[in-house]
LUMDRENTI-39316 format. One line per 5 residues: number of its first residue (from 1); their letters; for each residue z, y, x of C-alpha. Coordinates in pm, whole numbers. Last residue first. Example, Ala and Ser with C-alpha at 12.3 -4.5 7.8 and 13.67 -1.06 7.14 Angstrom:
2
2) sa) 714/-106/1367 | 780/-450/1230
end
This chain:
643
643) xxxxx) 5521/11773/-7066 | 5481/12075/-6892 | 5443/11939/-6550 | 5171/11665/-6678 | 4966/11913/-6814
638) xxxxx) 4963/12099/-6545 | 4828/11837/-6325 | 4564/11709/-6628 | 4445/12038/-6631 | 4398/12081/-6200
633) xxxxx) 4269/11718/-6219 | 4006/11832/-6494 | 3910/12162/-6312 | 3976/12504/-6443 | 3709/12684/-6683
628) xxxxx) 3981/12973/-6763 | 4351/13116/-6624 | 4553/13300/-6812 | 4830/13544/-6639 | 5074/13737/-6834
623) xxxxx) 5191/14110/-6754 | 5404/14363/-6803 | 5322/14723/-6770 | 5429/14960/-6482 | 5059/15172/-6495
618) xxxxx) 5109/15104/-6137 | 5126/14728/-6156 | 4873/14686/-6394 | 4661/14884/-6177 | 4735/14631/-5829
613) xxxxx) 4743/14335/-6053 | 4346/14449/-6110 | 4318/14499/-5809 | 4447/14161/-5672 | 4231/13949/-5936
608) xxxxx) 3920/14155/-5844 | 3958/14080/-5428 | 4101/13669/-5555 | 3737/13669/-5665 | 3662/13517/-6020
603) xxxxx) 3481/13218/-6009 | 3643/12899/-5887 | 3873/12880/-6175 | 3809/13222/-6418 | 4045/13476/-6458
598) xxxxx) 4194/13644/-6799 | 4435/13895/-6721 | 4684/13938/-7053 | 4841/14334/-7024 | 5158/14463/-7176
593) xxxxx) 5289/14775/-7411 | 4914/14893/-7475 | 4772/15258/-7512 | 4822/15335/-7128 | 4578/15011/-7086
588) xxxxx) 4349/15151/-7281 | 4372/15471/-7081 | 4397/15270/-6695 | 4072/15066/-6802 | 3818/15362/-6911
583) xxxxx) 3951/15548/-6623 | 3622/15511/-6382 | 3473/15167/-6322 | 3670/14836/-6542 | 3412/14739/-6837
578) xxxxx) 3304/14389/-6663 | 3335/14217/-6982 | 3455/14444/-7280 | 3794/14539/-7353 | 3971/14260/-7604
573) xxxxx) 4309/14432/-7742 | 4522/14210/-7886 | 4799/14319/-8162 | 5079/14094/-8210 | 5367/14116/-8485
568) xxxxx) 5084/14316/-8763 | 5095/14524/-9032 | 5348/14771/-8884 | 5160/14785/-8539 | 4854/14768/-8659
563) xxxxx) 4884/15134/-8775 | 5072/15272/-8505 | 4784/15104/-8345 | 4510/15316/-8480 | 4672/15627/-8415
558) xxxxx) 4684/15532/-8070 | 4290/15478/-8092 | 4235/15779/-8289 | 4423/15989/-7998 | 4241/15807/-7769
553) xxxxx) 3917/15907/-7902 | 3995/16230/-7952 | 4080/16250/-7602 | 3760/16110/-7506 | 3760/15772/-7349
548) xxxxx) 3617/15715/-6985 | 3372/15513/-6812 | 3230/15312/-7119 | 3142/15660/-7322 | 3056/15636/-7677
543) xxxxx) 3332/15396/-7786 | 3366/15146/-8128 | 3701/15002/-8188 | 3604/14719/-8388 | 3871/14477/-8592
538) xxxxx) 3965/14153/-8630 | 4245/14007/-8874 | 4098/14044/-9215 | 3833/14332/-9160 | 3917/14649/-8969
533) xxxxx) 3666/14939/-8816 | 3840/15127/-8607 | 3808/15494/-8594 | 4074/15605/-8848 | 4045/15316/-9019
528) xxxxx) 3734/15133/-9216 | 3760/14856/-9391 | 3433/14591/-9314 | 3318/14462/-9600 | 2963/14546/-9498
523) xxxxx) 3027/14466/-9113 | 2982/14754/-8871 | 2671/14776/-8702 | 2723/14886/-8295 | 2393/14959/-8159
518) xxxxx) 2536/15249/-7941 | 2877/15235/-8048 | 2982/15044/-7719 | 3248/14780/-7838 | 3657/14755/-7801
513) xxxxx) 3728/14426/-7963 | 4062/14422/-8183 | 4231/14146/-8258 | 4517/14111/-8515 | 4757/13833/-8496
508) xxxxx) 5064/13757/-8765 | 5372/13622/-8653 | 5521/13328/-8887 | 5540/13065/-8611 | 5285/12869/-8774
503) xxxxx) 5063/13156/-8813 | 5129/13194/-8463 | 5000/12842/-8369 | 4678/12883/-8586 | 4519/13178/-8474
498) xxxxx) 4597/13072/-8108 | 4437/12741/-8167 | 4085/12942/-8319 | 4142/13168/-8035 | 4174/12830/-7785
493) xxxxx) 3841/12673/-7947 | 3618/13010/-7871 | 3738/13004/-7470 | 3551/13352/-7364 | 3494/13230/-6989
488) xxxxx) 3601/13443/-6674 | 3372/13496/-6419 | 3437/13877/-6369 | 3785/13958/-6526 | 3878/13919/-6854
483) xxxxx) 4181/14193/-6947 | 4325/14113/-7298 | 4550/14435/-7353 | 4846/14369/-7568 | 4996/14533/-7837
478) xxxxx) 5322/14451/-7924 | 5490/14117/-7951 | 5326/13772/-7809 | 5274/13947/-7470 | 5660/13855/-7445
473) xxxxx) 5573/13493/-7397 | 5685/13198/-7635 | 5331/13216/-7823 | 5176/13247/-7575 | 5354/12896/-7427
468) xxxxx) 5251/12750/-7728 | 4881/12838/-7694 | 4891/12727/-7391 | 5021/12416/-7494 | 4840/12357/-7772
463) xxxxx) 4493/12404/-7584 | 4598/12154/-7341 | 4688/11906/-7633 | 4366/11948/-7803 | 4150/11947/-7462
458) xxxxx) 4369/11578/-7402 | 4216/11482/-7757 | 3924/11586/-7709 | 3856/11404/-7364 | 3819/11694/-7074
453) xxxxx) 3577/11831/-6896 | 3344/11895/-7203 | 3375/12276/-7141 | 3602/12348/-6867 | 3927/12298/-6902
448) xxxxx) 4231/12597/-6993 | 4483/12672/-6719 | 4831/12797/-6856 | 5021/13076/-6985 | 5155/13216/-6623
443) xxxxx) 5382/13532/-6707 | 5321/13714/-6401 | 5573/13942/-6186 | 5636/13621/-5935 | 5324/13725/-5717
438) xxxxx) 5258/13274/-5672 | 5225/13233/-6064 | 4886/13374/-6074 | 4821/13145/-5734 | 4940/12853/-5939
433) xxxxx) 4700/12891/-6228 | 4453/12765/-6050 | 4150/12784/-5798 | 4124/13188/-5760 | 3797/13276/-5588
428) xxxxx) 3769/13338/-5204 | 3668/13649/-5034 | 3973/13775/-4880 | 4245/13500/-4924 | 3970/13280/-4911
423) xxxxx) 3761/13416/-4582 | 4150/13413/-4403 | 4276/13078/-4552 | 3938/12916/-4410 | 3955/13075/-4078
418) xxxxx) 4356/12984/-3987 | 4187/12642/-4115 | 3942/12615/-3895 | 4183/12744/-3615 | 4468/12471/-3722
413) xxxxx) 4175/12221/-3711 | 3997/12313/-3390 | 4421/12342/-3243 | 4492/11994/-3392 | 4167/11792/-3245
408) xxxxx) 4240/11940/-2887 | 4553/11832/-2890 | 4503/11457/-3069 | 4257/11473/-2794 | 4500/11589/-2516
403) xxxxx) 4801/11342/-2664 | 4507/11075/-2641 | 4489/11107/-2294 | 4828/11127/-2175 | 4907/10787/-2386
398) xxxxx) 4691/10574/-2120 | 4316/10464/-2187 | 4171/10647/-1929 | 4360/10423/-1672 | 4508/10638/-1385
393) xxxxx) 4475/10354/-1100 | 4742/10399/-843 | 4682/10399/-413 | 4750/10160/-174 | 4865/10179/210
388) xxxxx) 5021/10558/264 | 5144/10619/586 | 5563/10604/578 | 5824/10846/660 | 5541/11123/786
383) xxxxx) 5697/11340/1017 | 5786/11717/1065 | 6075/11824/1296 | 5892/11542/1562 | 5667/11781/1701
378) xxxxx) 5939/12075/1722 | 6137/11876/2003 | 5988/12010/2301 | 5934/12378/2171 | 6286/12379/2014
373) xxxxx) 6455/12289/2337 | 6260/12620/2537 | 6324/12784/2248 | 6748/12704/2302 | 6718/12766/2656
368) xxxxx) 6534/13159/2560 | 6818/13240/2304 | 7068/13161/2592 | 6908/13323/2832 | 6897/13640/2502
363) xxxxx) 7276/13596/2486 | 7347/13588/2918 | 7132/13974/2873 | 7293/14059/2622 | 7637/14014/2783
358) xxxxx) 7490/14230/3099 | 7416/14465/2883 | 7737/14536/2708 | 7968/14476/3080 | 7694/14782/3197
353) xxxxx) 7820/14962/2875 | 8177/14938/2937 | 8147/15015/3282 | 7932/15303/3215 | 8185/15425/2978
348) xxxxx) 8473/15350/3227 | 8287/15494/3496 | 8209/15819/3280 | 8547/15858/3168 | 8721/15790/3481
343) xxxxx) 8559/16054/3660 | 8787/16400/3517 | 9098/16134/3560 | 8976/16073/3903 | 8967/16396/4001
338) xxxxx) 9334/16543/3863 | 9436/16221/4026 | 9303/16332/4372 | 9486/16718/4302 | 9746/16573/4207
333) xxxxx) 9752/16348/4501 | 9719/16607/4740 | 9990/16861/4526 | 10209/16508/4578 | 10192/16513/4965
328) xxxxx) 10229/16851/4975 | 10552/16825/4777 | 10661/16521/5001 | 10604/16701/5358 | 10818/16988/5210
323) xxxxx) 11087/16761/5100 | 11088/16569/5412 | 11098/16932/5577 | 11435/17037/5403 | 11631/16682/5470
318) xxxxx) 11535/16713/5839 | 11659/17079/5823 | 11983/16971/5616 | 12042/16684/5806 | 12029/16938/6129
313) xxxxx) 12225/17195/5953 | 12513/16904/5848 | 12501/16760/6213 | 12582/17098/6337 | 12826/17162/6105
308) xxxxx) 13025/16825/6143 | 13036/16914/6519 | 13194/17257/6431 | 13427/17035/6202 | 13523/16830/6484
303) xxxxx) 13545/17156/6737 | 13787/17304/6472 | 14016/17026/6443 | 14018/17031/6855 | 14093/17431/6894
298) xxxxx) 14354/17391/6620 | 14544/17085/6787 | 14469/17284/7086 | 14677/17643/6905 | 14515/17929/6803
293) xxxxx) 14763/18180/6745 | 14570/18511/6840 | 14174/18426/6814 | 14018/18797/6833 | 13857/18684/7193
288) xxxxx) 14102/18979/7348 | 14423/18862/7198 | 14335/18470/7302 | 14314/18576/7679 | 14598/18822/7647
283) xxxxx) 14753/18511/7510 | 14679/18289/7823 | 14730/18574/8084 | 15113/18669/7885 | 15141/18258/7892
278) xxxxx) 15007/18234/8275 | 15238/18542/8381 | 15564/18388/8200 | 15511/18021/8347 | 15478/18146/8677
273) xxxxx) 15791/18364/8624 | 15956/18045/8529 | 15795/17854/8819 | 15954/18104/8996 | 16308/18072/8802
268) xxxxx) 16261/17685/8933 | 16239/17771/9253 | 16464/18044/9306 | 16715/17822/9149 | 16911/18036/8798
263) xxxxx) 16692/17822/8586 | 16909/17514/8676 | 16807/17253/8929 | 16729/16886/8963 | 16590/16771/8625
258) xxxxx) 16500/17210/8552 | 16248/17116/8846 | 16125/16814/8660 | 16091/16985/8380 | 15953/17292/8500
253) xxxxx) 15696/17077/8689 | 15599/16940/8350 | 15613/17278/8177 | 15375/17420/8497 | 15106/17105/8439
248) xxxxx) 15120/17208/8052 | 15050/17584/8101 | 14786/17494/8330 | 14629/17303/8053 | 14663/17575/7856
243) xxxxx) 14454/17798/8014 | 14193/17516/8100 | 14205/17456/7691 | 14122/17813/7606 | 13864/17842/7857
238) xxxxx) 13684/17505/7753 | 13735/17606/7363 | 13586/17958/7461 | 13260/17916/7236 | 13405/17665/6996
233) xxxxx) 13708/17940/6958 | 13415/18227/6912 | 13223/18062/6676 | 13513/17875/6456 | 13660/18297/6386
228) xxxxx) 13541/18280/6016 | 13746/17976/5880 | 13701/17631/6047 | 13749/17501/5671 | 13572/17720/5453
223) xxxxx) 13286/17617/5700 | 13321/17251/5635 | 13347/17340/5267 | 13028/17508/5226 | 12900/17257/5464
218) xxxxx) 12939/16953/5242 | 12834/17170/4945 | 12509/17289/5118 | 12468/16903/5231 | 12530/16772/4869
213) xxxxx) 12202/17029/4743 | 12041/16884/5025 | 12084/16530/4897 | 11989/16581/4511 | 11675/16699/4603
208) xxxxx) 11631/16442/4843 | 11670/16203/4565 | 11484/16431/4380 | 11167/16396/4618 | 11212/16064/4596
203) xxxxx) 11185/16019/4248 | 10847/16265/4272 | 10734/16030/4591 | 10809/15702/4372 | 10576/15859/4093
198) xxxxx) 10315/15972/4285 | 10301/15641/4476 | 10231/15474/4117 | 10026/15737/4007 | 9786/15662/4328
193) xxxxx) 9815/15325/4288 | 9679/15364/3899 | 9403/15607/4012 | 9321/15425/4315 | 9227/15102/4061
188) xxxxx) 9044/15321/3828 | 8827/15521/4058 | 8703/15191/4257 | 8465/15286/4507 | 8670/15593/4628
183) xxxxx) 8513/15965/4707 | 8524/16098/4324 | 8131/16218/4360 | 8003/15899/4516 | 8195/15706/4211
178) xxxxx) 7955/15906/3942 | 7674/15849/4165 | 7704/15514/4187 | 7771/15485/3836 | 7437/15639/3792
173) xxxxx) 7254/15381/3978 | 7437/15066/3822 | 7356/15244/3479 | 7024/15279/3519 | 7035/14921/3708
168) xxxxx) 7138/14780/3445 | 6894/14977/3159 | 6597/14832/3336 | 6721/14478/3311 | 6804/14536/2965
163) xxxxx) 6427/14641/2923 | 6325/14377/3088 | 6562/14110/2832 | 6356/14320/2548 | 6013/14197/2649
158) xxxxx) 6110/13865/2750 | 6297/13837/2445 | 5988/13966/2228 | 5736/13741/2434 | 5988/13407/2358
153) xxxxx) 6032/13477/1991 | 5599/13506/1977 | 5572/13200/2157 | 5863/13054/1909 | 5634/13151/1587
148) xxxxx) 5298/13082/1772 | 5494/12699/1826 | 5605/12692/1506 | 5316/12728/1312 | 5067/12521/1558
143) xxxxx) 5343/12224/1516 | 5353/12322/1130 | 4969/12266/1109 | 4959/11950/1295 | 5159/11792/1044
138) xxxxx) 5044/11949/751 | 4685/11818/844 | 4846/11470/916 | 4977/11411/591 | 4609/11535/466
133) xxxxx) 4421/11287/633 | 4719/11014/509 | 4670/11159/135 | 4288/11131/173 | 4229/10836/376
128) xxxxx) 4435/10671/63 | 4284/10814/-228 | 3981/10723/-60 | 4079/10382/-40 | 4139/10324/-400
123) xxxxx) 3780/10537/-546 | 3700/10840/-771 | 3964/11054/-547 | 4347/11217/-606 | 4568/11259/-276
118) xxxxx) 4974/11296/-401 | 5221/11454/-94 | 5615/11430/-204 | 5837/11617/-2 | 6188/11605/184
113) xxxxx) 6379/11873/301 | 6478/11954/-30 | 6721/11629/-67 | 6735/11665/-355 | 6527/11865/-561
108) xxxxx) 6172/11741/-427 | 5935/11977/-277 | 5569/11900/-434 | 5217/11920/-232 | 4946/11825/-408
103) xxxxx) 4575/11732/-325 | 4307/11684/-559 | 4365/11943/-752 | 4289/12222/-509 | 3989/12013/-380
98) xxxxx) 3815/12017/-705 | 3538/12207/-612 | 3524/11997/-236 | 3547/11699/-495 | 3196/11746/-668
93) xxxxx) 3008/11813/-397 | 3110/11503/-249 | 3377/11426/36 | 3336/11320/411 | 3660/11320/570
88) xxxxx) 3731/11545/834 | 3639/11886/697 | 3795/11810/325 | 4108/11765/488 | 4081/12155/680
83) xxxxx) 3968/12303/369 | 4323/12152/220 | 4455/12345/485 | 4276/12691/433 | 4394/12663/41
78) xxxxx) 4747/12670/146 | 5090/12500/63 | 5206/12398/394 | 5353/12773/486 | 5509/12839/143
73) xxxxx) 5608/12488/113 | 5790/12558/491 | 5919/12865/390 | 6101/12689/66 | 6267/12405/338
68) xxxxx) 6400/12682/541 | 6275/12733/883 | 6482/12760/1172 | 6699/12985/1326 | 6776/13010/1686
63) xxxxx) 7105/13085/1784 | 7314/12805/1698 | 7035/12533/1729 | 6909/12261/1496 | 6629/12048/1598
58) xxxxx) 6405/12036/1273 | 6438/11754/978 | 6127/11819/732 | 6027/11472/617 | 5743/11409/466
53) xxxxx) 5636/11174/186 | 5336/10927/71 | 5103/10936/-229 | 4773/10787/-341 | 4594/10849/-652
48) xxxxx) 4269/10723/-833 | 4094/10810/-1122 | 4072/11193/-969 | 3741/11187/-958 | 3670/11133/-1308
43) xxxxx) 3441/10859/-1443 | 3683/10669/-1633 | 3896/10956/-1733 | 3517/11175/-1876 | 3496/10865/-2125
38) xxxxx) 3800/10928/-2208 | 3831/11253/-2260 | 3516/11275/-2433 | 3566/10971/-2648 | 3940/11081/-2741
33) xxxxx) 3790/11450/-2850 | 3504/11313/-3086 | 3806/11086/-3243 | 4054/11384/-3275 | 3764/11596/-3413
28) xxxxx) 3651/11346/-3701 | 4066/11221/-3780 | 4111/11629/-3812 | 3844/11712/-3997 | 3953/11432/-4219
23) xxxxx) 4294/11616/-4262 | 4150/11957/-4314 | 3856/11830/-4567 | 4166/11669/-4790 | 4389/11959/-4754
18) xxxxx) 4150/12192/-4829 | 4292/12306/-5153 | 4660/12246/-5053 | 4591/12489/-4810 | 4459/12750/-5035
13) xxxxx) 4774/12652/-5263 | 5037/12712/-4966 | 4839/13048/-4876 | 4889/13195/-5234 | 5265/13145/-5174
8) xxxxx) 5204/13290/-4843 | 5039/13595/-5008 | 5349/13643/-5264 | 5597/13614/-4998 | 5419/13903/-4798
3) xxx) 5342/14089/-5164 | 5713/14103/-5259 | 5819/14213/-4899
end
């Protein structure tokens, strides 16, 4: 995260580099860009544009459905139909390319069944023959549209109201056959009347029922009545009433005798003698039938009930065979029902399904009426409200046109300089002492001027500065390692500055320059260390190997600096130019508490700047940042801020 914020803060400054070029790039492309656009507005075929609107507002039936307003766009909005304007009016090269924008078609939000046609062409009246050419083009269209669309409605109703027809008389066929086999044309109907008779037979058969079983009571008691001898006293009731009949006629001439005479006159005591033969005849009569004591009154009560027998057997027979006639009559119909129930189903099904058809059949009439209205009304669903009459001018100098230039202009720039920060973050050279600044683990000491870049006595005060802002830094303690990368200056005025500032703050500076020992000649009142070679406050630290230090050699060197170290506050290290292959840099720096990178405005590559943080960083050392041969604005700047 430390290096992302670090590389935009290096960014920032990049860009605040080019700023200038960037900016007048920008006023260069954005002019270049206006001229093209407008110049290619004036002579553009779509300077011109005409427009006119369409209504969409179909025939509406229950039945049939229409088209929405989105199907219709879908159906209007086609490349073969803008072909189809370009076919009748006679266009360039140039515009049968640009057909597709030439000619829009837009569905407005409200009301959607309404939309917007726009005709673009180099000239006013072809605008116009275009939009009202292509008006009519959607017209025409939609008619052809709709009328395949209902054709093709019509066939498949056709087509499905003959196969209803054929599944009609399927049904009417086998519903003749189904009533065929139950005998009656109208199973249902004879069903229900047949269960109604059925049910007044059964309720009459229990009335009669209910009859005979009164009968056999009736006659149970008539013949407990008349006793068992009523057959042979019915039989020789005649007889038995002759007999006494005479016996009657002789008591009345008795009496009339007996009026006149007493029973002792021959006449009446023959009628007596009469009388006595006829009664001993009369009841020898009744003695030999079996009916002793049977008197006329007995003779005619037992006729009556005789009488009420007979009637009661022949009620009784006539009751008997109604009830046989009814129970066969009610097996019949049982047996009739029992049929039509088993047929019922199937009629009622077919019934059912024939009553189906036939409503599908009245639905797809319907359906065919209501195409039949839709076919002579669909050429006015679509119409034109108004024919277009004049057409706009699109001036090339409008606001649209500079927006795309300013556009054009700010995406060349924004990629120029996308391609700018990219080379210089890469391959670019470190400007100031800002980009030291921008990692945020850098002590920034300042930017010293090039030679002669600068008045002497501003040099003087940028010189103190930096030299006071060492002398405030925490490289000021300790040994330090002076690190001058590739294109960095030696700065002979700011040592001599340096000297003198921290003598002033009572800390005493040693420096000692790591040299080659190959031609090395140390001076004659030089005082030699352990290795080192020390005389006032400089000193030579001669090496045999630039790539890598010996451990003896390190070992001297360290012993070296314990010894600086209590003779001297700051001890800097100066490694030669350019001296930074192999581990020669990571052990001297291993021998330091804190490293000073010298880099060089406009010379030293941010590539050697960012390794050498990168080493620093591992060998976890401090470090301060010094930047060399900057620019007299860049000075002056900084100058400015510290003051």
């Amino acid at each position: 995260m430390q290096r992302i914020v670090a590389t935009q803060k290096v960014a920032v400054v990049i860009l605040q580099k080019w700023c200038r070029l960037l900016l007048v790039l920008f006023a260069g492309l954005f002019l270049v860009f206006a001229a093209c656009v407008i110049w290619r507005s004036m002579y553009s075929i779509h300077r011109f544009n005409a427009t006119t609107r369409l209504l969409y507002n179909p025939r509406q039936v229950p039945r049939i459905q229409n088209m929405s307003d989105k199907q219709l766009l879908s159906v209007l909005d086609r490349e073969s139909l803008k072909l189809a304007v370009a076919e009748k009016l006679p266009m360039g090269a140039d515009e049968r390319a640009c057909l597709d924008e030439g000619l829009e078609i837009v569905q407005e939000r409200r009301p959607s069944n309404l939309f917007t046609l726009t005709a673009y062409a180099p000239t006013w009246t072809g605008a116009v023959e275009k939009v009202n050419s292509y008006a009519q083009t959607l017209i025409g269209e939609y008619v052809n549209y709709r009328g395949r669309d209902l054709a093709n409605w019509r066939s498949s109703l056709v087509q499905r109201k003959n196969g209803i027809q054929k599944q009609i008389a399927e049904v009417e066929s086998e519903e003749a056959i189904v009533k065929g086999h139950s005998g009656v044309a109208s199973p249902v109907e004879t069903l229900t009347t047949i269960n109604a008779l059925m049910s007044d037979q059964r309720r009459n058969l229990s009335m009669i029922s209910v009859q005979i079983a009164n009968e056999e009571v009736r006659r149970a008691k008539l013949e407990a009545a008349v006793g068992p001898l009523w057959p042979s006293i019915v039989t020789n009731a005649a007889t038995i009433r002759k007999k006494s009949a005479a016996l009657e006629a002789l008591d009345k001439d008795i009496a009339k005798l007996r009026e006149l005479y007493t029973d002792l006159n021959p006449k009446v005591k023959s009628k007596l003698d009469d009388r006595q033969v006829l009664l001993a005849d009369y009841a020898a009569f009744l003695k030999g039938k079996g009916i002793d004591g049977v008197t006329p009154e007995d003779i005619d009560r037992i006729e009556k009930t005789a009488n009420d027998l007979v009637e009661s057997a022949s009620r009784m027979e006539a009751l008997v065979e109604s009830q046989k006639s009814l129970e066969q009559e009610i097996k019949a119909n049982e047996v009739t029902a029992t049929t039509l129930v088993a047929v019922i189903p199937s009629v009622e099904r077919l019934r059912v399904k024939r009553t189906d058809l036939e409503r599908m059949m009245r639905e797809f009439d319907e359906q065919l009426d209501d195409i039949t209205y839709l076919e002579a009304s669909m050429a006015n669903d679509l119409q034109q409200i108004e024919r277009a009459g004049a057409a706009g001018d699109d001036s090339p100098f409008r606001g649209k046109n500079f927006v795309i230039a300013a556009g054009g202009a700010f995406v060349c720039t924004i990629s120029l300089a996308i391609w700018l920060l990219f080379v210089e973050l890469f391959f670019g050279k470190v400007c100031c002492a800002k980009e030291l600044a921008a990692g945020g683990d850098v002590e920034v000491l300042g930017s010293l001027p090039k030679e002669g870049a600068l008045s002497a006595d501003e040099e003087r005060d940028v010189l103190g500065v930096v030299a006071l802002n060492f002398c405030n830094s925490s490289v000021a303690k300790g040994v330090a390692l002076v690190c001058r990368l590739p294109g960095a200056k030696p700065q002979p005025k700011f040592s001599s500055v340096l000297d003198w500032s921290l003598s002033m703050s009572g800390q005493r500076l040693f420096t000692l320059n790591v040299v080659p020992n190959a031609g090395f000649k140390p001076p004659a009142d030089g005082k030699p260390m352990i290795n080192a070679v020390r005389k006032g406050s400089s000193g030579w630290f001669p090496v045999s190997n630039r790539l890598s230090l010996a451990p003896s050699e390190l070992q001297m060197l360290q012993a070296d600096l314990e010894t600086l170290r209590k003779d001297f506050d700051c001890v800097l290290i100066n490694m030669p130019e350019g001296e930074w292959r192999g581990s020669f840099f990571d052990q001297l720096l291993g021998a330091s508490d804190r490293a000073v990178v010298v880099v060089g405005a406009n010379a030293t590559l941010r590539s050697s700047l960012a390794g050498a943080r990168r080493r620093i960083d591992a060998a976890g050392k401090p470090m301060a940042g010094l930047v060399t041969g900057a620019t007299a604005d860049m000075v002056r700047l900084e100058l400015d801020g510290n003051r």
